[in-house]
Structure formats: structure tokens, C-alpha cells
C-alpha positions in Angstrom: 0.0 0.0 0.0 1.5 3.4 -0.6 2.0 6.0 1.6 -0.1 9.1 1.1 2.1 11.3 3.6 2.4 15.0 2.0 0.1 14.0 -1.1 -3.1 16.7 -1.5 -6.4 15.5 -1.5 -9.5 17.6 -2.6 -12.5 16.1 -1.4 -15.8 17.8 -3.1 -19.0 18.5 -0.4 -16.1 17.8 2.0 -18.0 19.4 4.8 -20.4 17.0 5.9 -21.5 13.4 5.8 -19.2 11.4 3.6 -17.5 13.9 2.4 -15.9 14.6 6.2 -15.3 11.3 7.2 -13.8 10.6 4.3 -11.6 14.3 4.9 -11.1 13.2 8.2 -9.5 9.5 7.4 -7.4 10.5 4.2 -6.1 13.3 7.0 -5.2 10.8 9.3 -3.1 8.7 7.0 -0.9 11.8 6.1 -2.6 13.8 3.4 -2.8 17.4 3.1 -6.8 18.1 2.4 -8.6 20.7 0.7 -12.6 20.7 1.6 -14.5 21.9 -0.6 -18.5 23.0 0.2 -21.2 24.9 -1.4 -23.0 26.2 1.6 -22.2 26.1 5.3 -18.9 27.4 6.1 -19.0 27.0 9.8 -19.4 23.1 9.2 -16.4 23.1 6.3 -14.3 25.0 9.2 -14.7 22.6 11.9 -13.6 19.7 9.7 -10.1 21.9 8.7 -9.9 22.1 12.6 -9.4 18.7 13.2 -7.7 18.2 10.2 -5.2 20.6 11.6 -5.3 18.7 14.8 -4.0 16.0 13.0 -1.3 17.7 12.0 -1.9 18.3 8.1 -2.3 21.1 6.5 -5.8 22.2 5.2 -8.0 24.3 2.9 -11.8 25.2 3.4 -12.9 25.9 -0.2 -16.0 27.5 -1.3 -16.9 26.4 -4.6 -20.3 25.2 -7.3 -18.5 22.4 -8.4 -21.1 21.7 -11.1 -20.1 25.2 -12.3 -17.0 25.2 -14.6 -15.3 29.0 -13.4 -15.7 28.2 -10.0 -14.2 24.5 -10.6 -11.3 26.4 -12.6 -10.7 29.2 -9.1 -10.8 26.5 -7.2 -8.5 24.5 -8.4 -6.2 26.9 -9.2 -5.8 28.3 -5.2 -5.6 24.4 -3.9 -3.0 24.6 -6.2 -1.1 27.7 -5.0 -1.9 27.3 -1.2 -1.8 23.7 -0.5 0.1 22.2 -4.0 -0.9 19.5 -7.1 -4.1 17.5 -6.3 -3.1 13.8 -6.3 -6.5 12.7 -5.0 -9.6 13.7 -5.7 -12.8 12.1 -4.3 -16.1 13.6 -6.1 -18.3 13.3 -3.3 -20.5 16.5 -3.9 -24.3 15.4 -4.4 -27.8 16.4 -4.0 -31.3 14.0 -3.5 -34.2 15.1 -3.5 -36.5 11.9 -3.2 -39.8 12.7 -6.1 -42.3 10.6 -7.5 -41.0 9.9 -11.5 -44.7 12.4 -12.3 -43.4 15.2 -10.2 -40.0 15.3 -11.6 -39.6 18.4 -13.7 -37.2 19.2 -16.5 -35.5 21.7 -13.6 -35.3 18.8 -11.4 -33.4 16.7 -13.8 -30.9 19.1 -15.1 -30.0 19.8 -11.2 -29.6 16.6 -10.4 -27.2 15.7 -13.4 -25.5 18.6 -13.0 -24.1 18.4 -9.3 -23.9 14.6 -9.1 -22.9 13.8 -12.4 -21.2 17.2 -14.5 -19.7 18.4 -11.3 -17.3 15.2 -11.3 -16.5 15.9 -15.0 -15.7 18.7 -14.6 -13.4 18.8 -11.2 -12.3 15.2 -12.8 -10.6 17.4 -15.9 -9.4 20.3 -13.8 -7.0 18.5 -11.8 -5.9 15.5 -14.6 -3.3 17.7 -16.5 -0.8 17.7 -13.0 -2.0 14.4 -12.3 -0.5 13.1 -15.8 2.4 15.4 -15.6 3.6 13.4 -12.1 2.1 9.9 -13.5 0.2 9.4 -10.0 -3.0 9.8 -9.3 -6.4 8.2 -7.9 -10.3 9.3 -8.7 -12.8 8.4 -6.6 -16.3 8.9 -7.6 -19.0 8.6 -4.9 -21.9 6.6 -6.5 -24.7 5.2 -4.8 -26.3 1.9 -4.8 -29.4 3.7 -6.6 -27.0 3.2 -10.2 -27.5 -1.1 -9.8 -31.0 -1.1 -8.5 -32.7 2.2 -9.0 -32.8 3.3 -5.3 -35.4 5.3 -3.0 -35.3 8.9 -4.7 -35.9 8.7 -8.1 -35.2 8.0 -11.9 -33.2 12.1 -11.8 -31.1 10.5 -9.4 -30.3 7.0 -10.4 -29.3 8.2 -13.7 -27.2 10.4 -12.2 -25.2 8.5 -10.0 -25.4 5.5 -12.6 -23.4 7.9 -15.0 -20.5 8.4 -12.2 -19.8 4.4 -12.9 -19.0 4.7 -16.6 -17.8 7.7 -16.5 -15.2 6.1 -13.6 -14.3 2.9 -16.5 -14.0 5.1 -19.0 -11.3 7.2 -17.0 -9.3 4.0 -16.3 -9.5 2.6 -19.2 -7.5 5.2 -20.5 -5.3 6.1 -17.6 -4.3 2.9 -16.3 -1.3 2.9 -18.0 -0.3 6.4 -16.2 -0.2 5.9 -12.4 -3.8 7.3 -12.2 -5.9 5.0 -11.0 -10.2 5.6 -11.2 -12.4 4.0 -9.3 -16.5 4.1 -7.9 -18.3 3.6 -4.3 -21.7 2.9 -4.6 -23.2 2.9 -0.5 -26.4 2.2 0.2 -28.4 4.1 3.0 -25.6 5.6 5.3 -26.6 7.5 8.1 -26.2 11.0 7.5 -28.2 14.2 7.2 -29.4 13.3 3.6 -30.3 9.9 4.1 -32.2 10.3 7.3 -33.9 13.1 5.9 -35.3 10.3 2.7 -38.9 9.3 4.8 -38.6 5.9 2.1 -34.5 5.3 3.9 -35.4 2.6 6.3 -32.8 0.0 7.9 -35.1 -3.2 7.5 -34.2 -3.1 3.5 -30.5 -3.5 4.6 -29.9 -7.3 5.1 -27.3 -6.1 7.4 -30.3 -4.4 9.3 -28.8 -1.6 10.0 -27.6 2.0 8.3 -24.1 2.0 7.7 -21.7 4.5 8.8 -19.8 7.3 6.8 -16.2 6.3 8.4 -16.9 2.8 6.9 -17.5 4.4 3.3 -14.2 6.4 4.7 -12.3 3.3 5.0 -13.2 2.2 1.3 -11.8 5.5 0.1 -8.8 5.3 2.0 -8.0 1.6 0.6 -8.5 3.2 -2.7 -6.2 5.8 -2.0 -3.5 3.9 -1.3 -4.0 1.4 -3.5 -2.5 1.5 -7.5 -3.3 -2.0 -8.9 -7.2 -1.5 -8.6 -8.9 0.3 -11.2 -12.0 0.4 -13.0 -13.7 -1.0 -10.1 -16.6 -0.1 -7.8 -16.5 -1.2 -4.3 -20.1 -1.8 -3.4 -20.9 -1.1 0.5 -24.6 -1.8 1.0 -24.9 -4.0 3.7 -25.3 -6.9 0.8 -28.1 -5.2 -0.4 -26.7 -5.5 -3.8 -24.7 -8.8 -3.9 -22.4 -8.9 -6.8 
């Protein structure tokens, strides 16, 4: 496994649920961590905190990552203030659960623009210094909802289903590079999002519970460290989804 001490890590919607355990455990295995969030400052401060705690250096980012100037700002002070982005983990999503007959044009476009366009686009910001230092790892937070269509809706499942070919396609191309891409699909984690989903219920988990965000966390981090796995999504769903 390689070591990740003094790499850069930008974690989109790094602020809350997934996106600050996963800050949190890439932190504590020696990256340097830029969180990046929409809204809610306080929250993305707090999680710089204990980064800082753990003695890495770190960057609260304001950014619309599914808007292609503020991707390009961004990505251009992470670069002067913390250095080259080695890892990048496309975490930043929205869910609104709708009935397919409620789902408006509006609707659609939002959700395939922050789940899905945002990851292109923060995917193709940081590649060129990726391939110039022939290391790199993509990890695209999916959701179970791409395999089996989920609890919000058909905006989202196509959405998130996207992110998966859209992660083969980058390591199809890359592998040969050092830059490895690769998907998480959870299922029904217990955070703010998902307990605020009246369908989310634990009893569809064979597990029989929710899971956790540090255990998606701990998925990324293996990821991270790892350069021989590629093209893959790592399915943590409580066996919800066997494959």
C-alpha cells in the first residue's frame, strides 16, 4: 500500500456526511486536504480544525463544483496554497427523493449537473498535474441507486449510474499512467441526507442496519492507497446489492 504522507487531497461537499469522514480518514493517513463546500462554512471550518489537529495542513474551499469558473478558481488556489491534487474524491451530491410524475425538467438538469457534470468537470481540472507526475487516484462517490434504481428517483439513479461509466472510461484510459479511477456505490448511510429520505429505512438492509460514513471512509482510504485497482466499484450496502 502506498503512503499518502504530503500527497493533496480535494475532497468535493467535503464538509459533511461522507465527504468529512472521508476528509477526516485520508487526514489521518498523512494527506494534506482541501474541503471543498457549497454552503455552510461553519461546518467546512470545523472539519479543517481537526484536520489541523491532525497535523496536516488544510484548505476550506467554497466552490459550485457543477459550475465550470468556480471548478477552474478553485482548483487553481488548492494549487497555489496547499500544492498539485493527487486525490480527488467527487463526493458533492444532492437528493431530493420525487415521484417519477413530479420530476420536472429543472429537477433533472439539477440533479445531473451536481452529481454527475460536477465530477467531470473537477475530474478534468485537476488531470493535466496528475499526468504530468504519472500518480493519481479518482474516486467517484456513486450510490447503490445506479445497480437497483434506489429510494429517490429516476433524476437520481441516472445520475449517479453515470459516475460508474464515467469512472471505467477514466481508467480505461489512464491505467497505463499511475492514475488510477475508481467508484463507491453505498447504500443508506446515516447522515443528514439519508435520514432526511422518509422511504431510507434499515429493514431493506440485510445487514439491518444503516451504515456508517467512516466505513465508506475506509473504502476510500484503501482506494487511495492502492494502485493495482482500477475500473472498479466497491459496493458497500450491507449486501443489499450482492455482486
Amino acid at each position: 500500500m502506498e503512503s499518502l504522507q504530503g500527497k493533496v487531497a480535494l475532497i468535493t461537499g467535503g464538509n459533511r456526511g461522507i465527504g468529512a469522514a472521508v476528509s477526516l480518514a485520508l487526514a489521518k493517513i498523512g494527506a494534506d486536504i482541501a474541503v471543498n463546500f457549497r454552503s455552510r462554512s461553519d461546518e467546512a471550518e470545523k472539519i479543517c480544525a481537526e484536520i489541523r489537529r491532525l497535523g496536516r495542513r488544510a484548505l476550506a474551499i467554497q466552490a459550485d463544483v457543477s459550475q465550470p469558473q468556480q471548478v477552474k478558481s478553485m482548483t487553481a488556489r488548492i494549487e497555489q496554497e496547499l500544492g498539485t491534487v493527487s486525490i480527488l474524491v467527487n463526493n458533492a451530491g444532492v437528493m431530493r427523493p420525487q415521484k417519477p410524475e413530479d420530476i420536472t425538467e429543472a429537477d433533472w438538469d439539477e440533479h445531473i449537473n451536481v452529481n454527475l457534470k460536477s465530477a467531470f468537470l473537477v475530474t478534468q481540472a485537476v488531470l493535466p498535474a496528475m499526468r504530468a507526475q504519472h500518480w493519481g487516484r479518482i474516486i467517484n462517490i456513486s450510490s447503490i441507486a445506479a445497480q437497483i434504481g434506489g429510494l429517490v428517483g429516476p433524476h437520481y439513479a441516472a445520475a449517479k449510474a453515470g459516475m460508474l461509466g464515467m469512472t471505467r472510461a477514466y481508467a480505461s484510459v489512464l491505467a497505463k499512467e499511475g492514475i488510477t479511477s475508481n467508484a463507491v456505490s453505498p447504500a443508506l448511510i446515516d447522515t443528514e441526507m439519508v435520514r432526511a429520505n422518509p422511504r431510507a429505512n434499515p429493514s431493506l438492509i440485510p445487514i439491518g442496519r444503516f451504515g456508517t460514513a467512516e466505513e465508506v471512509a475506509a473504502v476510500v482510504v484503501m482506494l487511495a492507497q492502492n494502485g493495482y485497482i482500477t475500473g472498479q466499484t466497491i459496493n458497500a450496502n450491507g449486501g443489499w446489492y450482492p455482486s
